[in-house]
N, C-alpha and C positions, 0 to 999 in steps of 0.2 A: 735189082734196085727196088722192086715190089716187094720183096720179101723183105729188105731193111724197114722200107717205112711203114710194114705191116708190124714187124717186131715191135717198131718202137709205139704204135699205138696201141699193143695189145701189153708192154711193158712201161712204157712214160720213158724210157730210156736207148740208147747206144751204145755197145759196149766196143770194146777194145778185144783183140784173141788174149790179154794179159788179164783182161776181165776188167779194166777200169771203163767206170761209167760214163757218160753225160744226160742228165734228162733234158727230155726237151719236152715241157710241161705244153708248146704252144701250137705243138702236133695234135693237138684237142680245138684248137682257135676256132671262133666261126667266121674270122678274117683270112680271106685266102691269099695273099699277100703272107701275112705271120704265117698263116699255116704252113706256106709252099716254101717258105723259109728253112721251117724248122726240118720238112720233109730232106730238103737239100742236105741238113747235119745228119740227118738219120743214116744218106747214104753214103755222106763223104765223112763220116767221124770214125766208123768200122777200120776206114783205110787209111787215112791218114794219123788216127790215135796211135793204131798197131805203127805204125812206122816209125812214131814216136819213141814208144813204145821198145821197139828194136833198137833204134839206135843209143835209148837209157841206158838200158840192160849191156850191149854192147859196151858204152863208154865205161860202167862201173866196171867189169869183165876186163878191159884192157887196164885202167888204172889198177888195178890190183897185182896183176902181173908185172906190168912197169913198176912197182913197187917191190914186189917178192924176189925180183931176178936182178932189183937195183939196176936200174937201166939208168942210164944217160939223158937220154930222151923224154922228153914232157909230152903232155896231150893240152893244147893250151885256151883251143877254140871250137866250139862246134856252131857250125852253119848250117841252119836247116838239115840236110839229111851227110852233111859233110864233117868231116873231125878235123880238125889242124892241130901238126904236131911242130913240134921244135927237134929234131930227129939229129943226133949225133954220127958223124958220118959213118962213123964204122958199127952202128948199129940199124941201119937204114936197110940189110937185108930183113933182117932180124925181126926188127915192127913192121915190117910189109905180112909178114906173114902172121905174125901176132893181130894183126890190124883184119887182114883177111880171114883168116880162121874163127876170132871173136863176133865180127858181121856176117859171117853168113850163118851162125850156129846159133845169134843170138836168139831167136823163135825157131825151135829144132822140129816144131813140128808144122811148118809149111810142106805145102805141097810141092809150089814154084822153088827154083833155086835161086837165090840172092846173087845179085850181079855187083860186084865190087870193083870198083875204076879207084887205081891209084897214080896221084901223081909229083912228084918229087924238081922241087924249085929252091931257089935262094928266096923265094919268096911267094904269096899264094897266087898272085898271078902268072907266075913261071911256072907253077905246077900246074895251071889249069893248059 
């Protein structure tokens, strides 16, 4: 956490593992309030951009495929770090694994491994 909000005073900035920025011009303040603010983005933007981040890259990765192999199935929602699909019965093996495969590969060079929970409803409360 020392090391992010050193980063970003020695950069003005946050980055993402994709490399997308955010400055945070107020990690300079001589308001400690603002200061302690912006210190908070410094450490929580790293990890929450990247997951972001993930789940983009992810989304474009599956619609593409759902496209190439003419699937049935649609991707219709995403929620926070969640996808929702419209998923044709007899393809429901099929985008579990397309769905699994696309998120845990989509930042290939973590360390951790990506933990994937799928769930399958007439509707998104049924799947949860």
């Amino acid at each position: 956490m020392d090391l992010s909000i050193e980063q970003v005073r020695a950069t003005g900035y946050a980055q993402t593992l994709l490399g997308r920025r955010r400055y945070l011009p107020d990690i300079y303040s001589a308001n400690t309030t603002v200061r302690q603010f912006a210190e908070r983005n410094a450490i929580n933007m790293p990890i929450q951009g990247s997951a972001a981040d993930m789940i983009k890259v992810a989304m474009v990765n599956i619609q593409q495929q759902i496209n190439q192999q003419q699937l049935q199935s649609r991707m219709v929602l995403q929620v926070h770090d969640e996808l929702v699909f419209e998923a044709h019965h007899s393809e429901i093996e099929h985008l579990k694994h397309l769905v699994t495969q696309n998120m845990s590969t989509a930042l290939p060079n973590l360390i951790v491994p990506i933990e994937i929970g799928i769930g399958i409803g007439n509707n998104w409360l049924e799947a949860h």
